[in-house]
Residue, then its C-alpha position, 0 to 999 in steps of 0.5 A: x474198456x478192454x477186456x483182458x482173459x481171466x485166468x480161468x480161460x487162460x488155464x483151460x487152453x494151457x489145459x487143452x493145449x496139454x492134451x493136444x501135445x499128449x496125443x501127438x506125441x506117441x504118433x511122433x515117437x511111432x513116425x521117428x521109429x518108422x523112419x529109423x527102420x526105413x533108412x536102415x533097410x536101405x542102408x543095409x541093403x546098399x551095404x548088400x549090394x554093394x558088398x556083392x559087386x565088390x566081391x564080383x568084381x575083385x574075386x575078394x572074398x571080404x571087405x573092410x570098412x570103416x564107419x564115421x558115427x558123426x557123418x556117416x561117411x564109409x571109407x572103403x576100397x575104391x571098387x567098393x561103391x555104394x549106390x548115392x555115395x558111401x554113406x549110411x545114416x549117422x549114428x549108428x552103433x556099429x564098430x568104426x571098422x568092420x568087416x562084410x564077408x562073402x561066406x558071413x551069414x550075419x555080416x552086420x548089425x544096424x542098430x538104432x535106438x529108435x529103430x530097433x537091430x537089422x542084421x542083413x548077410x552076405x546075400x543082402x537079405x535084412x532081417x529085423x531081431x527083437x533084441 
């Protein structure tokens, strides 16, 4: 004869299962929210950078951009060239065009809902706000 689980057993690993799902989960919203902060310093600073030999090489003293929130793709000038493509990630809230400026303490925002808001200037330097 076999033996099937009763009903008991089978609530009480639904039950435990449960709880499991219940610890990891604010591990992996901390985890989505550390990346998110991650990849916009990086995309901040390659702005930065690249920003910076733009204007060096072409004696401009702003450049436009424009931003595709679905692919992330940068559409730039042909001297402005971001170290592994012109691309940051996608879905930033960030205008579809804007301007990097020389002399612009706060040249851009990168704000993620997971990640917070980084404004990074004219220098390259990024800062985190708490807004």
């Amino acid at each position: 004869m076999k033996k099937a689980f009763t009903l008991v057993e089978i609530i009480i690993c639904v039950v435990l299962l449960g709880a499991l799902v219940a610890l990891a989960y604010p591990a992996t919203k901390q985890y989505m929210a550390t990346r998110a902060q991650a990849y916009m310093q990086d995309d901040g600073s390659r702005l930065g950078s690249a920003a910076q030999v733009y204007f060096a090489e072409t004696f401009e003293s702003s450049v436009t951009l424009k931003y595709n929130r679905e692919t992330g793709a940068i559409t730039a000038p042909d001297q402005f060239k971001m170290l592994n493509g012109n691309r940051i990630e996608k879905g930033y809230n960030i205008p579809a065009e804007f301007t990097i400026s020389r002399d612009n303490n706060e040249a851009i925002k990168l704000v993620d809902e997971a990640g917070g808001t980084y404004i990074f200037d004219d220098k390259g330097k990024l800062t985190r706000t708490h807004e």
